[in-house]
N, C-alpha and C positions, 0 to 999 in steps of 0.2 A: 337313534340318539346314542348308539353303544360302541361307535365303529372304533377297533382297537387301536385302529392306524392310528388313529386323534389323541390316543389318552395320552395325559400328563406322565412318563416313566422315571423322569430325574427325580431324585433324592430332593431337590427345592420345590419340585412340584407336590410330589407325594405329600412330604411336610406341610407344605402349606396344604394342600385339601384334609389332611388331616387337622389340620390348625383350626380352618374354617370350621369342622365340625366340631370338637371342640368348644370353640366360639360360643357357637351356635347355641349349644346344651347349655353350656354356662348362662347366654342371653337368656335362654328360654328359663330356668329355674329362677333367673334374678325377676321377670317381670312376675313371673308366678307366686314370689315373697312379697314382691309387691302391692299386685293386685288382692294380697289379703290382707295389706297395711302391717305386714313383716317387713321388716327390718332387710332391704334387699343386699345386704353386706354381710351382714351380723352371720348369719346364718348358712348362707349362702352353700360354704364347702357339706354341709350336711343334706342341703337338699337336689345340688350338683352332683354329688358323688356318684348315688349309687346310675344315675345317667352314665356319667362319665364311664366309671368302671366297663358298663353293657357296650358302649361306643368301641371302649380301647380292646374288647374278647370278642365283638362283633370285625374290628379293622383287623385284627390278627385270625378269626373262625375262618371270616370270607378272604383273605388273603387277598383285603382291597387296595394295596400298595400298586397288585397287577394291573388293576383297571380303577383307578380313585376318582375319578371324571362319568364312568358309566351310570345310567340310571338305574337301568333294569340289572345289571348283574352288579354292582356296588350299594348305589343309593336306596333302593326299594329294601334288600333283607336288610342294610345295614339300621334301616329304620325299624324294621323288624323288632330284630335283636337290641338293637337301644331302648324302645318300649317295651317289650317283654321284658327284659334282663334287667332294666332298671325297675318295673314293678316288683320284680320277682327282691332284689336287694331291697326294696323300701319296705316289702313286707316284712323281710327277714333280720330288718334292721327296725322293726317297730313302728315304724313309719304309718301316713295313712293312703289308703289306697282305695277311694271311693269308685264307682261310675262313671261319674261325671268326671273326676281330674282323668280316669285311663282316658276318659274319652278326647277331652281337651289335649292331653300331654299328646297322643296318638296324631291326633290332628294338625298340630301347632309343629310337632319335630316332624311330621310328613312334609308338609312347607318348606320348613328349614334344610332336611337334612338330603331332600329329593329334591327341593325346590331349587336350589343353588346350582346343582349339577345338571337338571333342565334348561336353567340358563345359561348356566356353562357351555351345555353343547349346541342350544341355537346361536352363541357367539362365535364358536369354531366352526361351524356349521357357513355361516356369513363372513366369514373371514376367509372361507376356503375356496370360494366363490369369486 
């Protein structure tokens, strides 16, 4: 699913996979305000952030601009580093950081942020065929 030949290289491609993920973090903190009857606006940029932040030092650490489409060498650590790096800021910003949300946030942005880029390559994958 990682063949380099296939990745997305243009500057409109990178963007947008970076976009998408982005997205993604953003969607996933707004249902998560939600689903505790927050306010899924109000709040939003505080409990986005410290995700965001891990996403935007995870796309610059892995220097996933080279391969933004791969799973195993983009999507997997980038998931990583987005849930680490975003616990790691929600601790250090006061935040709570139970069990059960690592476990949920871990799970939900694995979907998201590996899940896109699995689909992405069974489409190029069937497109090249």
């Amino acid at each position: 699913m990682d063949s380099p030949a296939r990745q997305t290289t243009t500057t409109g491609g990178i963007l947008a996979a970076f976009g998408i993920d982005a997205v993604l973090v953003t969607v996933f903190a707004a249902i998560g305000r939600a689903s505790h009857d927050e306010a899924a606006f109000a709040g939003l940029a505080t409990t986005a952030g410290p995700f965001l932040l891990a996403l935007i030092v995870g796309w610059l650490g892995l220097l996933a601009w080279r391969a933004p489409l791969a799973v195993r060498r983009t999507g997997i650590p980038l998931w990583i580093v987005t849930v680490a790096g975003g616990m790691l800021l929600r601790v250090l910003t006061g935040q709570g950081v139970q069990v059960a949300f690592v476990i949920v946030a871990a799970s939900v942005l694995l979907l998201m942020l590996v899940g896109w880029r699995a689909v992405a390559a069974l489409i190029v994958r069937r497109r090249a065929r």
